[in-house]
Each structure stands twice: as structure tokens, then as C-alpha cells.
N, C-alpha and C positions, 0 to 999 in steps of 0.2 A: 696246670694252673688255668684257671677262668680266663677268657678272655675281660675286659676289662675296656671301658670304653670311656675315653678323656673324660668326661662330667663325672664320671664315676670316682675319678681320682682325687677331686675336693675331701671327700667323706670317706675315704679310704686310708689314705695318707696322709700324717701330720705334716711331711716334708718330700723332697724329693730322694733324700738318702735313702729315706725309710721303703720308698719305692724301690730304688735301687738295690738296696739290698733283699728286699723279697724277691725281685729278678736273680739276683746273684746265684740266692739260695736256690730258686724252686727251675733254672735257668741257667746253670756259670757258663757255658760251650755256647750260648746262642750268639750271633753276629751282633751286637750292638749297634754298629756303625760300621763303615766301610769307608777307606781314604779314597780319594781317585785323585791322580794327576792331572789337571785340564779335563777333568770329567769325564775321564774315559779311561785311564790306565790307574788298577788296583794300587795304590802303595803301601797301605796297612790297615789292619781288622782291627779292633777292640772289641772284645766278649764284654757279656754282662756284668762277669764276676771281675775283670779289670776295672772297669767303667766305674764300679761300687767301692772298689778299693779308691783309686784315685780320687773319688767324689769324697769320700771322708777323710781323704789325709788332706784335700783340699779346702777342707771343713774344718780341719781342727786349726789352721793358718790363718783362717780370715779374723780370728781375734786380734794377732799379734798383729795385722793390717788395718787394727782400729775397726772392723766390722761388728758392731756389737748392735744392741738394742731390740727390738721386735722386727720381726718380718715385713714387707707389706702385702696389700692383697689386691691385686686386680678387683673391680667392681663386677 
């Protein structure tokens, strides 16, 4: 996969899922994130392909939490 540089993700991405799940697909074993205890001791990793899961079952929630209507946009 291309590297991919923040500006570029306006015109790429309709959403962040959609990013997410291009990570998942072209990426699922990459470290997403990294937990640390007090910033120094590891507690748990999230892959890309978790990270993409959890993002859209956490997507499909936010109706039932009254989240509706259009997105906003930073200027």
C-alpha cells in the first residue's frame, strides 16, 4: 500500500471507516496502537483489522444514540 500522507486523506476517504477498513484489508497484522501502562509497560496491541472491526460495530450504535444527521467538517 502507498504511503499516504494526512492531506491526502480528505480526497481519499469519504470517512474514517472507509480508511479503516482499507488498512484492515491491505494491512490486518499491522500494530495499530499500542497500550502502555504509565507510558512505559506494554498492556495491549490492537491490529488494524480489530481496530476496523470495532470502528463499524461502533458505527452501527451511534443511531440508536440519537447520532444522526450529516458529519461536520473542520475548516
Amino acid at each position: 500500500m502507498k504511503n499516504l500522507r494526512f492531506l491526502d486523506l480528505d480526497e481519499k476517504f469519504d470517512n474514517l471507516v472507509d480508511l479503516l477498513r482499507l488498512r484492515a484489508h491491505s494491512q490486518p497484522d499491522q500494530i495499530a496502537y499500542t497500550f502502555l501502562k504509565k507510558g512505559e509497560e506494554e498492556t495491549a496491541r490492537i491490529t488494524d483489522e480489530v481496530l476496523d472491526q470495532r470502528s463499524r460495530a461502533y458505527a452501527c450504535q451511534l443511531p440508536s444514540l440519537g447520532a444522526t444527521g450529516e458529519r461536520s467538517r473542520a475548516s
